[in-house]
N, C-alpha and C positions, 0 to 999 in steps of 0.2 A: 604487545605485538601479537598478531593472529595467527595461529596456530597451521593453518592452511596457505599452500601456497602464495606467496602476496601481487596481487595484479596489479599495484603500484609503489614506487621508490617510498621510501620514507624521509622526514631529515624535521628541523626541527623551526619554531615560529621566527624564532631570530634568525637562524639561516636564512629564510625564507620572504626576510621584509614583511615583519608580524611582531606583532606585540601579545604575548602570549595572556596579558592583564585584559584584552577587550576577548580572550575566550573565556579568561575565569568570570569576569562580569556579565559573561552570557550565561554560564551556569547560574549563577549567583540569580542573575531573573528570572531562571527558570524554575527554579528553588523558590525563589519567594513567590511567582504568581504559581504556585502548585502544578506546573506545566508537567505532566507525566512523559520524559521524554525515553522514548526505549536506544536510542544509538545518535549517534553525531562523527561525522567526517568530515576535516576541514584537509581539501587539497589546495594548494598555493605552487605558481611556477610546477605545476607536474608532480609536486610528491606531497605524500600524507604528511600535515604538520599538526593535527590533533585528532585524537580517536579514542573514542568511550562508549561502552555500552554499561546501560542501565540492570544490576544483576536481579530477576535471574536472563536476563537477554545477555545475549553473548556476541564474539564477533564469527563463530561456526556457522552461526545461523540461520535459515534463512527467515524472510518479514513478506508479508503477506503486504503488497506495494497497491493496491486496490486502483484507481487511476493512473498511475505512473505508466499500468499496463499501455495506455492506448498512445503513448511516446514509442516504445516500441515495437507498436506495432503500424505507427507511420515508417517505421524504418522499415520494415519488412516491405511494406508499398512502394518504397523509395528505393527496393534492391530490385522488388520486379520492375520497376517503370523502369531502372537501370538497366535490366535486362534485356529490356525491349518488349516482354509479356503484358506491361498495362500499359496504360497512358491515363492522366490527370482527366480527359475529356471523354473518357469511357465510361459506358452507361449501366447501372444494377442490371436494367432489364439486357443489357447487349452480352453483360460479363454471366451473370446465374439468369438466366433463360427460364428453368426448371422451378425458380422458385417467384415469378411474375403471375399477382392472383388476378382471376379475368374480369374482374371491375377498375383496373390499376387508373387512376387519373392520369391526364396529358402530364403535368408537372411531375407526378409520379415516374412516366418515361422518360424526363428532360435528368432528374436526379446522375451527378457523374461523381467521379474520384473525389473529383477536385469540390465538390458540395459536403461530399461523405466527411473530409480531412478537415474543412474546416468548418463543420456543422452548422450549414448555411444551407439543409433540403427544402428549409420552410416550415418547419416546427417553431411552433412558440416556446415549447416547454419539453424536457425529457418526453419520448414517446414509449419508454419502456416498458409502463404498466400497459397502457392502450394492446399497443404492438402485443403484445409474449398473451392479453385478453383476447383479442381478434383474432390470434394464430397459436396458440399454445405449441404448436408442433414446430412452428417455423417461423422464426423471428423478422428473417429477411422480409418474407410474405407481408407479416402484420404491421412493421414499418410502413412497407406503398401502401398500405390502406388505409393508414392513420390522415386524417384531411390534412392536408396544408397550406395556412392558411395568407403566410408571405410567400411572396417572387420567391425563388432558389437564387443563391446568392446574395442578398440583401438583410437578412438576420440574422445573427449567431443565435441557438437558441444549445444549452450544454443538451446533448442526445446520445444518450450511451447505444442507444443500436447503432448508429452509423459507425461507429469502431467495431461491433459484430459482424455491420458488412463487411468491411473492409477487410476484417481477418479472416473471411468466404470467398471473394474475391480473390485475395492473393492465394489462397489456398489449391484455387480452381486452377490460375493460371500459372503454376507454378508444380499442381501433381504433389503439395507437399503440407501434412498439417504445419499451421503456423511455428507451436512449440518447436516442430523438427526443422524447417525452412530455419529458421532463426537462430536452433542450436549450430548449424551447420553453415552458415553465413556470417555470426554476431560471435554468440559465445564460445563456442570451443576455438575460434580463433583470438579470441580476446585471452583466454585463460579460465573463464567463467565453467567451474567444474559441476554446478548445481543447479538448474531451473527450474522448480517447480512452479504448476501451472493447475490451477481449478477451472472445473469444467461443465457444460451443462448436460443435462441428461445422457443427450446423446454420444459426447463422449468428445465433443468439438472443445476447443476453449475460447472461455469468451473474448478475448481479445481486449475490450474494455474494463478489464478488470481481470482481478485472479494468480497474476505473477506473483511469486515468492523468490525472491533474491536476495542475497546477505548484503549487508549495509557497502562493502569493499564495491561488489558489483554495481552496486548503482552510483555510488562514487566511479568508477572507472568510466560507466556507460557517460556522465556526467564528463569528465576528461577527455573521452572518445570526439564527444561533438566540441568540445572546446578546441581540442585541433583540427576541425575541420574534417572528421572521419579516418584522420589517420592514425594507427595504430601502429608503432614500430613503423617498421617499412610498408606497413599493407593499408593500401587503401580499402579500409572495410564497409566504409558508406562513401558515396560520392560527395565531394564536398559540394555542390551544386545542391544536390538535395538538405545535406543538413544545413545551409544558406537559406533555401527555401522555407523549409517547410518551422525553421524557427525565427520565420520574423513575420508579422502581423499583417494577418491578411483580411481581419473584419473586426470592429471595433466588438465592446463586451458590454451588455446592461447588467446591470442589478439581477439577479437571478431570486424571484420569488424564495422564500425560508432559509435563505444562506444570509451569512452574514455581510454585513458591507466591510471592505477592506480597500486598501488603496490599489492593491496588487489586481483582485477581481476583474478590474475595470481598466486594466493594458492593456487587453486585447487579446487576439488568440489568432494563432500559426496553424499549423498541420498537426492537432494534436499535442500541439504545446502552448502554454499560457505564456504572456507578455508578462514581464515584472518591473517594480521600480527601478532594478538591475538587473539587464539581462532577462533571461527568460528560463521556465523551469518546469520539468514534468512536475503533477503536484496531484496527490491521491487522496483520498479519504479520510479524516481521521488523522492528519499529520504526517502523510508520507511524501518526503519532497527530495527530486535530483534541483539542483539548483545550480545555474552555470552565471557567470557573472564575467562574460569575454573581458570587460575593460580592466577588470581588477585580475584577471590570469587566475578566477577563482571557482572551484567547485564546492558546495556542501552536500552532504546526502543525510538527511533525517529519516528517524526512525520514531515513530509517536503513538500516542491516544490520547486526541484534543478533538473536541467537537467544533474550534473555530480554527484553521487555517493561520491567523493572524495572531494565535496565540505561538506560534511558531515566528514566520515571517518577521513582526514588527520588532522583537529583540534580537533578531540575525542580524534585519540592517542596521538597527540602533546601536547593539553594541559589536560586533562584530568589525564592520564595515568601517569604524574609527580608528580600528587598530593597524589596518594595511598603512602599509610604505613608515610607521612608526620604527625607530629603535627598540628593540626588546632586550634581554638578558638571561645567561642562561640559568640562572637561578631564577627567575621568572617561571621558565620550562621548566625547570625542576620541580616548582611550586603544581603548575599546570599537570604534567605527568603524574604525579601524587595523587592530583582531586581526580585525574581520569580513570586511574586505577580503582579507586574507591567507590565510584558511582552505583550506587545500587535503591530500588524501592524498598521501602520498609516492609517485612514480614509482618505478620500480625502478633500485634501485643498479648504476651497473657502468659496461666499458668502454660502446663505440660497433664499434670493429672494422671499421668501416664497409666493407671488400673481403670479410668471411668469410660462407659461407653455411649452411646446416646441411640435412639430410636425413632425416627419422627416420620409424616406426612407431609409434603411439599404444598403449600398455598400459589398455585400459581394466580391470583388475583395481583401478586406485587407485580407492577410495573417493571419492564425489561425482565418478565421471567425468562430464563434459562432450560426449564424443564415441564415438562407436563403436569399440570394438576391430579395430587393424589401420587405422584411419585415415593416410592419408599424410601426413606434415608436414613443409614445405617453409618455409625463412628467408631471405630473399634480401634483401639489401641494395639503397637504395635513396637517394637523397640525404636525409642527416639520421634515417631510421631505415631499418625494413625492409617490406616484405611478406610476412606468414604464411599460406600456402595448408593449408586445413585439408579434405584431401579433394580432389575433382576442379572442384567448384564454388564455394567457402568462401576469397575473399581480403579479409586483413585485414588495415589500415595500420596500422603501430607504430610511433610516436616512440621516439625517445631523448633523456631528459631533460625532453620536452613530451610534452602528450598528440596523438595523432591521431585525424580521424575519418572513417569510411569506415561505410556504409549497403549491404553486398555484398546483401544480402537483404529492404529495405524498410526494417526498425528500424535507428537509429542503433548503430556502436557505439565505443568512444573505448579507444584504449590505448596503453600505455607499456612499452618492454623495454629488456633491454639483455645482454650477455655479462658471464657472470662467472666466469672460467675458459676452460674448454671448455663450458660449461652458459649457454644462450639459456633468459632467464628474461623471460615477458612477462605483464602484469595485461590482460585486456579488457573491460570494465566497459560490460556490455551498459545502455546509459545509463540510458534509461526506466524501471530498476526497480532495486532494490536488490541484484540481482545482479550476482557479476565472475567471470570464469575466470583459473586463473591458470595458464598455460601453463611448462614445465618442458622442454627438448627437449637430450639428454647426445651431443652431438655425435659425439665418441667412440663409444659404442655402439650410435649410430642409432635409442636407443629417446624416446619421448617420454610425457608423462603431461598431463593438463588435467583440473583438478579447480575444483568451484565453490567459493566461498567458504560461500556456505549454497544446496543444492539448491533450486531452484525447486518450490513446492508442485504448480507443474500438471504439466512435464514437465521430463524434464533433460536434454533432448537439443538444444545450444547452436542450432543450427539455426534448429529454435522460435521460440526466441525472438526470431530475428534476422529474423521476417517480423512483415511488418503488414497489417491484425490480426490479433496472434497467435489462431488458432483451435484450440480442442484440447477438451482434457477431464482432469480429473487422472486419474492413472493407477489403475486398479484392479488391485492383485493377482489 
């Protein structure tokens, strides 16, 4: 059970019309296809009937949700349109005036809410590199000046500026940054005591990305729209709107370098994806609120998967068999045991505990982490080590357990050990589903540190090890 307040009842799989054997057999694939999964919540009829976090992720903490973000941040549009502050058929250029560049195209001014929500302006493909290359300074800007080359309305093409606008938009007309509009409308009336939020330069968040929230909260936000926006007695979203804006407003192609899935190709709401059940915010990397109204079911994942579907396809395979089943509660007993246990393997090897090591970073490997010519420094220290990555970059390393050490604001947690002559250490920059994993050949003084899956905004480990991380993704 989690140690902080809890935003939802508890109670268990058999209570609950579950079979607690179609959770174990989800672990059990997830195990065998090597799926790295960081957390899982399974809500049934309104209360948590399974929860596990993968150690060293925990249920304290929060997860860096990457697309999940632009779910709510159609709510936040759906609280001003409630308001009476937007409307669906209002225009970029009518709402930010200030940021309309003087070349903008006729389609360019036709651009409204209701294009932005269900990214339908007339892009074929993300315009995020183009845009942030055209306007480095102002994203909105360099969106209208990206050509577009369909009718508005007539293509979904996936565009992360248009949830940028959107959270500009609501910002303007409401007098309130998004994070704060949201904390004061969404979470601190939910219970939600943490939101963290990455930002870019200037100090905005991006909207489309960047939320960190602990697994509980996006299971709850997940529950939230499952009733229909009610919370307790408060109606916290209109249920009109979350009617709208999660049911399919423009069909889905094949999106160029993504994988094909079944789920892709449902369709897409207001910032929400269509699913073979139901429909689900869904992030980068394996972050997923998943609401399934006919089954009375929420999951909220926690991952580091480069396909989507590595997630998805065993939710509904094994999952999905086990509702409205008889269960047992020695079943749950069974289930609660393997939840409690859940953790990634630490790195194999000695301890060595007197050796130290020396080396030079190669950043030629593929997914470096660090700069070429990096100094790296291993120094022993009671029970693990200290890795100095550079002049100002120390980081504690268990052995055998994990460690954690915040050298630069954000948490981060890792585990090494010797195996050979070769210092081999994981550091699992916590808050998001990234890890490094550090390689240092004693012997030849040379070292490498490569991500497990590059971070979409930057890759330079640094980054991500301040809070809030502030940046912009990288443009060629």
């Amino acid at each position: 059970m989690p140690s902080h307040p809890a935003l939802l009842p508890r109670s268990t799989p058999a209570a609950s019309g579950m079979s607690s054997r179609s959770i174990i057999t989800l672990l059990d694939r997830f195990e065998a296809q090597s799926v790295e999964c960081h957390s899982i919540m399974v809500v049934r009829h309104g209360h948590v009937v399974a929860e596990g976090w993968w150690a060293p992720y925990s249920a304290e903490r929060t997860h860096l949700l990457y697309s999940v973000t632009k779910s709510f941040t159609s709510v936040a549009v759906g609280l001003a349109i409630a308001d009476g502050l937007l409307s669906l058929d209002d225009r970029v250029v009518d709402v930010l005036p200030d940021h309309v560049p003087a070349d903008i195209s006729e389609q360019g001014r036709r651009v409204t809410v209701h294009h932005l929500l269900s990214m339908t302006a007339g892009h074929r493909t993300d315009s995020l590199a183009d845009a942030w290359r055209l306007e480095p300074g102002d994203l909105v800007k360099g969106f209208l000046r990206v050509p577009f080359p369909e009718a508005e309305g007539t293509r979904h093409a996936y565009d992360n500026p248009t949830t940028f606008i959107l959270a500009r938009m609501v910002e303007r007309v409401t007098g309130q940054g998004l994070p704060e509009f949201l904390d004061e409308r969404l979470f601190r009336p939910m219970g939600v005591e943490h939101a963290e939020w990455d930002r870019v330069a200037s100090g905005a968040a991006f909207g489309f990305q960047g939320l960190h929230l602990t697994t509980e909260a996006v299971a709850a936000f997940g529950e939230l729209l499952l009733r229909g926006g009610l919370w307790g007695d408060r109606q916290l979203i209109p249920r009109e709107w979350v009617e709208l804006a999660t049911r399919r407003h423009i069909e889905t192609l094949q999106i160029e370098g993504w994988s094909e899935n079944l789920d892709a190709l449902r369709g897409y709401g207001y910032q929400f994806w269509m699913s073979r059940h139901g429909y689900r915010a869904d992030g980068a990397f394996g972050q997923f609120c998943l609401v399934v109204p006919s089954h009375d079911l929420v999951v909220a994942v926690t991952a580091a998967v480069t396909q989507g579907e590595a997630i998805l396809d065993p939710l509904w395979e094994c999952l999905l068999p086990g509702l409205d089943q008889e269960g047992s509660t020695r079943d749950d007993e069974i289930l609660a045991d393997r939840l409690r246990r859940l953790s990634l393997a630490p790195v194999p090897g000695s301890a060595e505990p007197k050796r130290s090591a020396k080396a030079r970073l190669d950043a030629c490997a593929e997914g470096s982490a660090l700069p070429e010519g990096t100094t790296v420094t291993v120094d022993p220290v009671d029970g693990g080590w200290i890795v100095g990555l550079g002049p100002s970059l120390n980081i504690e390393v268990g052995h055998g357990d994990w460690r954690e050490s915040a050298p630069l604001g954000r948490p981060v947690v890792a585990a090494g050990a010797w195996q050979d002559d070769t210092f081999v250490a994981d550091l699992y920059v916590i808050t998001n589903p990234h890890r490094v994993r550090l390689v240092v050949d004693a012997e030849a003084g040379t070292a490498v540190a490569t991500w497990n899956i590059v971070p979409l905004a930057n890759s330079d480990l640094a980054v991500h090890l301040r809070s809030p991380l502030m940046t912009r993704p990288d443009v060629a």
